[in-house]
Phi, psi and omega in degrees: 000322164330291181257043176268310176351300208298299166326302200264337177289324164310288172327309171308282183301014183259276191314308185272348154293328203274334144356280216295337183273319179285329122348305161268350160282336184276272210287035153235326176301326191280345181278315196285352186274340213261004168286274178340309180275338166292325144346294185294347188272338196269338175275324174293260251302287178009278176310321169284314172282347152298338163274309165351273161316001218215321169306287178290014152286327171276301162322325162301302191273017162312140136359278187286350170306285188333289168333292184322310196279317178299292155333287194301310214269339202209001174029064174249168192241159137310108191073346184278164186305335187266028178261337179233134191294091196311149175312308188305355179235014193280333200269032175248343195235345159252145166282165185289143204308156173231164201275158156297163182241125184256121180277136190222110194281172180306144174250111199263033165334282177310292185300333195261355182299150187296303211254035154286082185256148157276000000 
C-alpha cells in the first residue's frame, strides 16, 4: 500500500506543478498580447504624427509659404528691386571672396623609399 501511497501522492504533486505552469504560462502569454497591443497603439500614434509632420512640411516648403516668410521676417517682394543686392553694398553684406583651397597629398616618398629607414 505503501508504494500505491506513494505513488498517487507523486501523481498529485505532478499535477498540481503542471497548474501551477500552466497557470503562469496563460498570465505571461496574456501580458504579452496586452504588450503587443500597446505597441501597436504607440506605432499607429507614431505613424499619425508622422503624416502630420510630413503635412506640415509640405505646407512649410510651398511656394506661396516661402514668399510670406519672406516678405514678413526680409521684407523681400517677388521680382522687386529688393530681392536683389546693389553692387555698392555687396562687400558690406557678403563675405570676401577666398582663393580655393588646393588638397594636396602628403609626400610620402622620402619616407617609403628602400633604403630609407628609421
Amino acid at each position: 500500500m505503501t508504494m500505491r501511497r506513494a505513488l498517487h501522492i507523486a501523481a498529485l504533486v505532478i499535477i498540481a506543478l503542471l497548474t501551477v505552469g500552466l497557470y503562469k504560462a496563460k498570465t505571461d502569454a496574456a501580458q504579452a498580447r496586452a504588450h503587443v497591443a500597446q505597441l501597436e497603439h504607440d506605432i499607429a500614434d507614431t505613424q499619425a504624427d508622422m503624416r502630420a509632420l510630413r503635412a506640415e512640411i509640405a505646407h512649410l516648403e510651398t511656394p506661396e509659404h516661402v514668399e510670406q516668410l519672406a516678405q514678413q521676417q526680409l521684407g523681400l517682394h517677388p521680382g522687386g528691386e529688393s530681392a536683389a543686392l546693389p553692387e555698392s553694398a555687396m562687400e558690406t553684406h557678403l563675405p570676401a571672396p577666398q582663393a580655393p583651397r588646393v588638397n594636396t597629398p602628403p609626400n610620402h616618398a622620402q619616407s617609403t623609399a628602400p633604403g630609407n629607414r628609421h
